[in-house]
N, C-alpha and C positions, 0 to 999 in steps of 0.2 A: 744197494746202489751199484750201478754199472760204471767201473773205474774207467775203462774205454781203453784199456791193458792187453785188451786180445790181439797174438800178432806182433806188437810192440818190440821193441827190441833195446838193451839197456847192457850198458857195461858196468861192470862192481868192481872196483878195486877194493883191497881187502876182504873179499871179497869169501875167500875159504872160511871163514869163522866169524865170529861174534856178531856184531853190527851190520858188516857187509852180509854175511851169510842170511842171518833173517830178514835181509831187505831182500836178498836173491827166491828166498821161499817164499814173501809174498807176494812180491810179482809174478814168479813162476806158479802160481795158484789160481793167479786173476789171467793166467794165458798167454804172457810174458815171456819172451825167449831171453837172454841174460848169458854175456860171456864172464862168468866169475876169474878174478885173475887176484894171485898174493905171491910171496917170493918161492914158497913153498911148494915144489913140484908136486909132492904126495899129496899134502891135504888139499889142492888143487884141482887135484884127480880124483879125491876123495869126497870132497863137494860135489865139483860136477857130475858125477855118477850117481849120489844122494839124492840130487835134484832132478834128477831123470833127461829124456831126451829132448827138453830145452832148455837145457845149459852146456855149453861146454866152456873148457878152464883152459889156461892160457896162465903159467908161470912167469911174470914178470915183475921188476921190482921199478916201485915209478921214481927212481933217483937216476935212471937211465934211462940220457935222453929220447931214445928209441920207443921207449914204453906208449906212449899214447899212440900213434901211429901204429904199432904191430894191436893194439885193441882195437883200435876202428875196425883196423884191416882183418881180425877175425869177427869182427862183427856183419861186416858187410859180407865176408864173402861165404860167410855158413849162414845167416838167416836173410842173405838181401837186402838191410837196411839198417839204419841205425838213428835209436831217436831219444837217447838221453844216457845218462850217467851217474851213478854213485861213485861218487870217491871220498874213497877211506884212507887214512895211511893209522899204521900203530902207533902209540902213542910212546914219544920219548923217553929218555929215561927219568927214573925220578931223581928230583936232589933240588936244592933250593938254587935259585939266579945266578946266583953270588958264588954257590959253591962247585959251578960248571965250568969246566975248561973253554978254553978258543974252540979246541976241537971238539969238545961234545954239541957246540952251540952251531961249528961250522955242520957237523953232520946231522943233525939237528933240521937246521938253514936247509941242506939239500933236499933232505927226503922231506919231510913233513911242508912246509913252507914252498919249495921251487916247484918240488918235484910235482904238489897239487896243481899249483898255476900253473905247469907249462900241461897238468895235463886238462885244465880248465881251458881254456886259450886252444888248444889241439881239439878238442871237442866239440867246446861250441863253433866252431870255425866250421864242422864237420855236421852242424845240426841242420834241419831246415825248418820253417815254421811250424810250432808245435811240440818242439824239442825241449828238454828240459836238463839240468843237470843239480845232483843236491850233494851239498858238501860237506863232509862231516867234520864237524869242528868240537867245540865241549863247552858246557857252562864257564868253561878258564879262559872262552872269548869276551864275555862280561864284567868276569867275576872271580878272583884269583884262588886256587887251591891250595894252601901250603904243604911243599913237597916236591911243589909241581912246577916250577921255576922256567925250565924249556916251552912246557906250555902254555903257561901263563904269558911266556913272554910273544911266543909265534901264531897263537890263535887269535888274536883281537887284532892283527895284521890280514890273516886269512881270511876274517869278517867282511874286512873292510875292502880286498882285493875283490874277492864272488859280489859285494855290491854294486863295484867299480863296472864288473864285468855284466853284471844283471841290466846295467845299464845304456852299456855300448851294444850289450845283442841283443837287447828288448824292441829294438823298429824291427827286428827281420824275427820275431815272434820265438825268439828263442828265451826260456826260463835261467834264473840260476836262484837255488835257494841254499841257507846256512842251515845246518839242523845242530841244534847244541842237545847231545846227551849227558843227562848227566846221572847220578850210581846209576848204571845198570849193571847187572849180572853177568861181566863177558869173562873173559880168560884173566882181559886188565889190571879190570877189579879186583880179581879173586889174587892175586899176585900182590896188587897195593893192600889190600886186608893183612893177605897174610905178611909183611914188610915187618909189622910190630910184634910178631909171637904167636899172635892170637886173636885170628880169622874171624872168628865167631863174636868178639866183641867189637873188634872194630868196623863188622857190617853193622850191627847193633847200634853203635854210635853213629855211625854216617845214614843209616835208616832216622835214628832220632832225631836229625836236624832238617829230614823231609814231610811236608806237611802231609803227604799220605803215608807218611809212619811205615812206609817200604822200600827196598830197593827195587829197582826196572826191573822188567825180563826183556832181552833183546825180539822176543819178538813183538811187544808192545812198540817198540824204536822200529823194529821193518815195518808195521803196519802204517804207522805215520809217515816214512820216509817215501813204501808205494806208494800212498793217494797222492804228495807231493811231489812225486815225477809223472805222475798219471794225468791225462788231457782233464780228470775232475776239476783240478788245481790249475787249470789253466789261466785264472787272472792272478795267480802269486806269485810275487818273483821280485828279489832285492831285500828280502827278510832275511832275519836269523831265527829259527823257531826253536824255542828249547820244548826236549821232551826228557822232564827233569821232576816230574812228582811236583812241581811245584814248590823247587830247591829255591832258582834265582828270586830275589827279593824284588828288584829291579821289575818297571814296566816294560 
């Protein structure tokens, strides 16, 4: 099937690694130009040279206000256009609600929470009909993980903001979608695994409670997140979509 990706042009935040990165491979496979961008200058540069000559990287971190605007601005002005967006940010630290400071929650608040919306908001404002942008949030916007306290608490907010917005830019045909991953195999994971000693059982266990009795690979997650920024997916928009093995219980 013909994504309709040829040409396109798409900004990834988080874009050097895990989730961001295999959404930037499978775009750029269907013809995709894509400005990869994370705080990361090397692996930045290291991606976009990976990804050949339609990607270039762009070091920025989205808790600074500036960030959404210096992306368009390399978007438009190395491929001419710009017509949707991934945004990623990493995933906070772990520790339960309760056992988080002011300050882990205010820093927390800026990058994950503000830092999306302002650059949801700076995007689609920047789209024109046809536009799409998809959000990366986690099954902890449904459905709580224990451990995961930051996120449990700022994702089911981010849900509901990308709806808000799905809403307000949908007459000028612009998309916003939620994509809830949940175990995939990024760096994340492999860090929350290994948190208990021993890596190898507790993928084992968190494989156990998914009805396809595995964990994701990220580029399972870029495959679904390309066709939903791609014109295919053009009548979706205002969803959450988990790509979760068929974790959440929930319709």
């Amino acid at each position: 099937m013909d994504l309709g990706l040829d040409g396109r042009v798409y900004v990834i935040t988080g874009g050097s690694r895990g989730l961001g990165y295999a959404t930037a491979q499978a775009l750029v496979a269907d013809g995709a130009r894509v400005v990869v961008s994370s705080r990361d200058p090397q692996q930045v540069a290291t991606a976009a040279a990976a990804l050949g000559p339609l990607a270039v990287g762009v070091a920025a971190d989205l808790a600074d206000q500036a960030t959404p605007d210096r992306l368009i601005q390399a978007a438009t002005s190395r491929f001419g256009r710009l017509d949707g967006a991934l945004i990623s940010v990493g995933g906070p630290a772990p520790g339960t609600a309760a056992a988080m400071t002011d300050e882990q929650w205010r820093s927390a608040f800026e990058t994950v929470f503000l830092g999306t919306v302002r650059a949801m908001r700076a995007i689609a404002a920047a789209l024109t009909e046809g536009g799409a942008i998809g959000v990366v949030l986690s099954t902890t916007a449904k459905s709580p993980l224990t451990g995961l306290g930051l996120s449990n608490g700022l994702r089911p907010g981010l849900a509901m903001a990308a709806k808000d917005m799905a809403d307000e830019y949908g007459p000028r045909g612009v998309r916003i979608v939620g994509l809830l991953p949940g175990r995939v195999m990024t760096d994340r994971n492999r860090e929350l695994f290994a948190a208990g000693g021993d890596p190898a059982a507790a993928a084992a266990e968190a494989a156990a409670e998914i009805p396809l009795r595995r964990i994701g690979e990220p580029e399972e997650f870029g495959k679904v997140a390309a066709f939903l920024l791609s014109p295919a997916a053009g009548y979706v928009t205002g969803v959450s979509i988990p790509i979760d093995g068929g974790y959440l219980r929930a319709l």
